[in-house]
C-alpha positions as CSV (number, residue, x, y, z in Angstrom):
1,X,8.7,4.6,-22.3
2,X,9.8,5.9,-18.7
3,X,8.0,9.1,-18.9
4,X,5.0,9.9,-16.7
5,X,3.0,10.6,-19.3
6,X,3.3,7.3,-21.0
7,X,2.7,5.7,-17.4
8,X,-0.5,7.3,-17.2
9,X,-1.5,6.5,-20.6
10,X,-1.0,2.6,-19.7
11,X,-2.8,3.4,-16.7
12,X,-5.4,4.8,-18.2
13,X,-6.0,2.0,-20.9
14,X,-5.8,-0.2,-17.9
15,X,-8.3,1.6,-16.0
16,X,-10.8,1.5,-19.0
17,X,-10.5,-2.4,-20.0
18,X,-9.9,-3.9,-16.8
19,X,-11.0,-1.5,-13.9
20,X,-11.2,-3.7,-11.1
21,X,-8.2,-5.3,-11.7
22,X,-6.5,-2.2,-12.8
23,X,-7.3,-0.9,-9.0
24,X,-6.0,-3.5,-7.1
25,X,-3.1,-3.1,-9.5
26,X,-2.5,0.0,-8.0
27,X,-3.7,-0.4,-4.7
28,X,-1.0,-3.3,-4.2
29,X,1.8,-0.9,-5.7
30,X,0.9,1.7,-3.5
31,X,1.1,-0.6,-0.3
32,X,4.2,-2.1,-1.4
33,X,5.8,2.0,-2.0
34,X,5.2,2.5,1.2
35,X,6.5,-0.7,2.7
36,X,9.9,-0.8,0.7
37,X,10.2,3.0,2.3
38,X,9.6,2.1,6.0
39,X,12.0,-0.9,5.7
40,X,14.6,1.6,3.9
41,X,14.1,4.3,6.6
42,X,13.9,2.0,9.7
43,X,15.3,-1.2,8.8
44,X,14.2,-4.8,8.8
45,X,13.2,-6.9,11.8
46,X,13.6,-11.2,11.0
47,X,11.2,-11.3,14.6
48,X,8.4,-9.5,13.3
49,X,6.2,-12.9,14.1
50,X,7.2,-12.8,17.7
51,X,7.8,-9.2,18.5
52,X,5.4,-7.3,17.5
53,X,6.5,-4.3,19.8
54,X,9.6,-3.5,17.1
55,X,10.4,-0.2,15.9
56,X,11.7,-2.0,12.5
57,X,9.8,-0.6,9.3
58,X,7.9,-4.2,8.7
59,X,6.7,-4.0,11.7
60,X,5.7,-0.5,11.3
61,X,4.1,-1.5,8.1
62,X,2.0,-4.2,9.6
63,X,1.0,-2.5,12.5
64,X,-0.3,0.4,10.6
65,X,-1.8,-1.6,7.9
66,X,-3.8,-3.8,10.3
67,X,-4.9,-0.8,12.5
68,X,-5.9,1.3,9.5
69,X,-8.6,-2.2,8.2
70,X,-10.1,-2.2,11.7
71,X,-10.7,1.7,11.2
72,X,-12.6,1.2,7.5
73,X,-15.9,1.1,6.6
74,X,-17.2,-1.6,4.7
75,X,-17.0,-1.8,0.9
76,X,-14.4,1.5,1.3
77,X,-13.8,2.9,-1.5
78,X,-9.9,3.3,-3.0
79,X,-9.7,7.4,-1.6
80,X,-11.3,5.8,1.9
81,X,-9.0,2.6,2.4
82,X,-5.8,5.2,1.4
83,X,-7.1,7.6,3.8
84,X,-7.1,4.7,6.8
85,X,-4.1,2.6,6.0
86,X,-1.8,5.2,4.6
87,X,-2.4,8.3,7.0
């Protein structure tokens, strides 16, 4: 069962029994994809609370994260709020 094509048919069930939570589901994986990449590419910074100005891939994360929620439209939809956070 590590195929795509049985990952999409989980997701798929998922997607028709439980939509809404099926999309945060993968909203949350998608965020935390890109986090665990930025931390693996540019490191980790323990002064991320203090130092915001870092160059460390949490920092990254947040700053990019935060910037692309002031840049969304209300109620975005999932295609919208990838577009802003995740350029």
């Amino acid at each position: 069962m590590n195929t795509v094509r049985d990952f999409l048919e989980i997701l798929q069930t998922k997607l028709t029994r439980f939509p809404v939570s099926a999309a945060g589901e993968i909203w949350a994986n998608m965020l935390h994809n890109v986090y665990a990449a930025l931390v693996k590419e540019h490191g980790f910074s323990s002064t991320a609370r203090t130092n915001p100005d870092g160059t460390a891939g949490n920092i990254v994360f947040l700053r990019l994260f935060i910037d692309g929620l002031s840049k969304q439209p209300c109620n975005p939809t999932c295609k919208c709020r990838a577009h802003h956070v995740m350029p």
